[in-house]
C-alpha positions as CSV (number, residue, x, y, z in Angstrom):
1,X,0.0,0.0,0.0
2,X,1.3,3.5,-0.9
3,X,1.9,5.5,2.0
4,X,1.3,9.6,1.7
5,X,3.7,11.8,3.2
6,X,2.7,15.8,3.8
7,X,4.9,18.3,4.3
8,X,4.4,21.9,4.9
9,X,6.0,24.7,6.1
10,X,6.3,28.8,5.7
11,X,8.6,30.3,3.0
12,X,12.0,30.3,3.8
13,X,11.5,27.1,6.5
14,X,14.2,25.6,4.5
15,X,11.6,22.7,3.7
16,X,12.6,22.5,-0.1
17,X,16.9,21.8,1.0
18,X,14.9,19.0,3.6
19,X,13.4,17.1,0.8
20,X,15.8,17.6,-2.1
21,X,18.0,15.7,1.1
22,X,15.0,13.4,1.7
23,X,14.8,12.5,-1.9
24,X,18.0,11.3,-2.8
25,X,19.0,9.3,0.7
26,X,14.9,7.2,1.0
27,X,14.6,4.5,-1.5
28,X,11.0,4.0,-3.3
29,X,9.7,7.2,-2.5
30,X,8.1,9.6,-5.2
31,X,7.6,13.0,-5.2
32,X,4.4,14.8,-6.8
33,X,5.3,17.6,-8.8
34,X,2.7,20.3,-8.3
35,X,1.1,22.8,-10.6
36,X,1.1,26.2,-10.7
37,X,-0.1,29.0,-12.4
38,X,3.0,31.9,-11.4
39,X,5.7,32.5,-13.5
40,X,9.2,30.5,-13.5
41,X,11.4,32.3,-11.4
42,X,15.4,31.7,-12.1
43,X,16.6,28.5,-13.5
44,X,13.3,27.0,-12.8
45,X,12.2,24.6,-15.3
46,X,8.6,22.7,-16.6
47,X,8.3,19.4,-15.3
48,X,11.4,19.8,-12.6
49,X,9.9,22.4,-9.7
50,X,6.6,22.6,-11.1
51,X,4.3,21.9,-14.2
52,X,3.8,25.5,-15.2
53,X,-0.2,26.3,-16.8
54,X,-1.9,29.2,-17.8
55,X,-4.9,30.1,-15.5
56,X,-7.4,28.6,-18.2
57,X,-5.9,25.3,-18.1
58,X,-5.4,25.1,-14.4
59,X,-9.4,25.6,-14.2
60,X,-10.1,23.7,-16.8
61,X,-8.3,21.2,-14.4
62,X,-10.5,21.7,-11.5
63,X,-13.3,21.4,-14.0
64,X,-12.6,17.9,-14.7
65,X,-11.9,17.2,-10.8
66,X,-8.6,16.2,-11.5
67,X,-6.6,17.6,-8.4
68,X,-6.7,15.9,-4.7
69,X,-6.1,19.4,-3.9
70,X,-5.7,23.2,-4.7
71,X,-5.5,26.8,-3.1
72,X,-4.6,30.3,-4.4
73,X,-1.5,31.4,-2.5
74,X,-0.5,35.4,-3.5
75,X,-2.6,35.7,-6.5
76,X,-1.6,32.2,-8.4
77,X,-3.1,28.4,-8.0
78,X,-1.2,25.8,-7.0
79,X,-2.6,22.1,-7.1
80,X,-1.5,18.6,-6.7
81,X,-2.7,16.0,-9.6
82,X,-4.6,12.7,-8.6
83,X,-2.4,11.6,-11.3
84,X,0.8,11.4,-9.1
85,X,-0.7,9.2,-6.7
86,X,-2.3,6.7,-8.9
87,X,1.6,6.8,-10.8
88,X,3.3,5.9,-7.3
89,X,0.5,3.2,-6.6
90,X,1.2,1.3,-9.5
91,X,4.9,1.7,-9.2
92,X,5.1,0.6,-5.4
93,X,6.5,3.7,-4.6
94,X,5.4,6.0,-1.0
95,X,4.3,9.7,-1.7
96,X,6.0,12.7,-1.0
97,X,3.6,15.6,-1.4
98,X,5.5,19.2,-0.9
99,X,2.2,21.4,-0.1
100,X,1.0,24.3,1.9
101,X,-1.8,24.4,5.1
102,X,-4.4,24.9,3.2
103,X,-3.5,21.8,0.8
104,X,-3.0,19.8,3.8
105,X,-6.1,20.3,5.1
106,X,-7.6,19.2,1.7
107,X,-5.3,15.7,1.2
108,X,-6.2,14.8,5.1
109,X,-9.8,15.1,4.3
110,X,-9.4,12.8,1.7
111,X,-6.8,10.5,2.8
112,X,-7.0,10.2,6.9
113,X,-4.1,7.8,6.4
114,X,-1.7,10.3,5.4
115,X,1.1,11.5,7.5
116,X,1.5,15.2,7.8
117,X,4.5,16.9,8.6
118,X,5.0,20.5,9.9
119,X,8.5,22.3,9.3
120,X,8.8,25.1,11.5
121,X,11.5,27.8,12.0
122,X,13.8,28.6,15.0
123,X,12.0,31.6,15.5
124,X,10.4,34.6,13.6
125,X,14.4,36.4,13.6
126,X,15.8,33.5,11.9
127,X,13.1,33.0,9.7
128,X,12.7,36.5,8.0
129,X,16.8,36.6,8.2
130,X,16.5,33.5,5.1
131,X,13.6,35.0,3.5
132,X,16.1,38.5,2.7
133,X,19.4,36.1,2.2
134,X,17.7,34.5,-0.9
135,X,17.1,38.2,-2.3
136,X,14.1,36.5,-3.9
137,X,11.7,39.3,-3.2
138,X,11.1,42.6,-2.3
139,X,10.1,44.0,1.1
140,X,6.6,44.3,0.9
141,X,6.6,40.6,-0.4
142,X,8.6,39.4,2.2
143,X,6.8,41.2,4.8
144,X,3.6,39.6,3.9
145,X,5.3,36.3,3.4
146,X,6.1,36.7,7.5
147,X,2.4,37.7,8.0
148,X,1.5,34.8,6.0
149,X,4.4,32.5,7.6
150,X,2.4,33.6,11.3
151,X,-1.1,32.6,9.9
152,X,0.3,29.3,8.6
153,X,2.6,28.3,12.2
154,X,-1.1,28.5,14.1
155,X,-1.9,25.4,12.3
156,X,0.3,23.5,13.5
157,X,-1.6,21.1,15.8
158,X,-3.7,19.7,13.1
159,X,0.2,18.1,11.9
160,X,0.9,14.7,13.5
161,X,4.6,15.7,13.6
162,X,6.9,19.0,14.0
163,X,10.3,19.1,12.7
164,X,12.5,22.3,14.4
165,X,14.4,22.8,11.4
166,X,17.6,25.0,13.2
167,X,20.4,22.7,12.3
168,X,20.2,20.8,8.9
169,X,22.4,17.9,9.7
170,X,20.3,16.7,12.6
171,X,16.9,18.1,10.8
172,X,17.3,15.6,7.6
173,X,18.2,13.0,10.2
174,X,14.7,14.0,11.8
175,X,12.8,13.6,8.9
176,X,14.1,10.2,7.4
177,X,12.9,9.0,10.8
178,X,9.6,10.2,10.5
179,X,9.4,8.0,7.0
180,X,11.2,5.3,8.0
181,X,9.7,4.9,11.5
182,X,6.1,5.0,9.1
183,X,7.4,2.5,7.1
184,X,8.6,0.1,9.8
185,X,4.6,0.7,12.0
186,X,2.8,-0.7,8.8
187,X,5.7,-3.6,8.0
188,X,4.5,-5.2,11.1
189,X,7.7,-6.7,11.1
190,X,10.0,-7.3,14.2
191,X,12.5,-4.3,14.0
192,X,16.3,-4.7,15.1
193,X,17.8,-2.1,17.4
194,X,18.5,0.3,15.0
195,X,14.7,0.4,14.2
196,X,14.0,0.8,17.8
197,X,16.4,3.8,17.4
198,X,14.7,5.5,14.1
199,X,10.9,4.9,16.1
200,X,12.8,6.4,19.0
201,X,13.7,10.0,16.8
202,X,10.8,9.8,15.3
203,X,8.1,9.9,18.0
204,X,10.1,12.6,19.8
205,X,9.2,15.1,17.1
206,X,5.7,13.8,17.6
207,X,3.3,16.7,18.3
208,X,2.5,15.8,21.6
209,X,6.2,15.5,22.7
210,X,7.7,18.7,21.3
211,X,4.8,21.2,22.7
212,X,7.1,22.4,25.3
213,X,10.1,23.5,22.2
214,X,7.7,25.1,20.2
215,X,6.4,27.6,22.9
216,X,9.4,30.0,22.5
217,X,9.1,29.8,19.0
218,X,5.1,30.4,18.9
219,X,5.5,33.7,21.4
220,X,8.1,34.6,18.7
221,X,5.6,34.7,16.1
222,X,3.0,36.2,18.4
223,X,5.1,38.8,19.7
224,X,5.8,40.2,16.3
225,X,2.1,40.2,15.6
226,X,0.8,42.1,18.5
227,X,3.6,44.4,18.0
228,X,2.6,45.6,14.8
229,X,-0.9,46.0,15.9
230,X,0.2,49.0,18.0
């Protein structure tokens, strides 16, 4: 049985670097593409970060019902194709879907069975510190990406796990866990110690044992919010 993977996180998390990692070091695991309707930014290419549509042809998609999920994030669509999972069904391959709250939210109500995954930030410094390294976008974009970032991080109790993505090394190490360690729960096979080891990792990014870490990190987030109130 395919297994579906979720992950989500704000801009500039760092998410993308964690499953480029992901991807090359966890065997039989596919990765769903998404589509979008924005513009190719850089080297960006069709077919390798996203399939890129006109607005008309992405509708003309959700006419025909043929996404397990879509939003509109900063004036463009992005969706995920039923496509990709009936592809990694019929290859024996686990899912790797790279998607935003709101698309979360949309794949859980479809699939219970999915695991979902919730990259957060050190803190709100840290976090708009990347989004001006890339010199990607300009302030009033980044600025609203931070506002956006805040909206997103209050979401993250619906997630079953939460990865503190401050050191890269030990992050990546995190997150193989969490597919591995899901791997290994519907095996039903004996595990050596090793095994033992990757459940171990694994349930201490569950939700329910890394509420305490994320406090600081929420206040950070809050702070900055009811400081620009005033």
């Amino acid at each position: 049985m395919t297994a579906v993977y979720i992950i989500s996180a704000p801009s500039g998390s760092g998410k993308s670097t964690l499953v480029d990692k992901v991807r090359e070091l966890v065997p039989d695991l596919d990765f769903s593409i998404s589509y979008t309707t924005r513009a190719p930014r850089g080297d960006e290419q069709n077919g390798r970060e996203y399939f890129f549509v006109s607005r008309d042809e992405f509708r003309e998609m959700i006419r025909r019902d043929d996404f397990l999920e879509y939003a509109e994030v900063f004036g463009n669509y992005y969706g995920t194709a039923k496509s990709v999972l009936r592809q990694a069904e019929k290859r024996g391959k686990d899912l790797l879907l790279d998607i935003d709250v709101q698309g979360a939210e949309q794949i859980k109500g479809k699939l219970p069975e999915a695991v979902s995954i919730f990259i957060m930030p050190p803190d709100r410094k840290i976090l708009e510190a990347r989004l001006r390294k890339r010199s990607l976008d300009a302030e009033g974009v980044i600025q609203r990406r931070l506002v956006t970032a805040s909206r997103e991080i209050e979401n993250y109790e619906k997630y079953d796990y939460i990865l503190v993505n401050d050191r890269l090394d030990e992050s990546i190490g995190a997150l193989m866990a969490i597919l591995l360690a899901e791997r290994l729960k519907c095996s039903g096979v004996k595990g050596s110690a090793e095994d033992a080891e990757t459940l171990a990792k694994a349930e201490s990014c569950r939700l329910n044992n890394i509420r305490e870490r994320l406090q600081p990190i929420i206040a950070s987030f809050t702070a900055a919010a009811i400081s620009g109130r005033r």
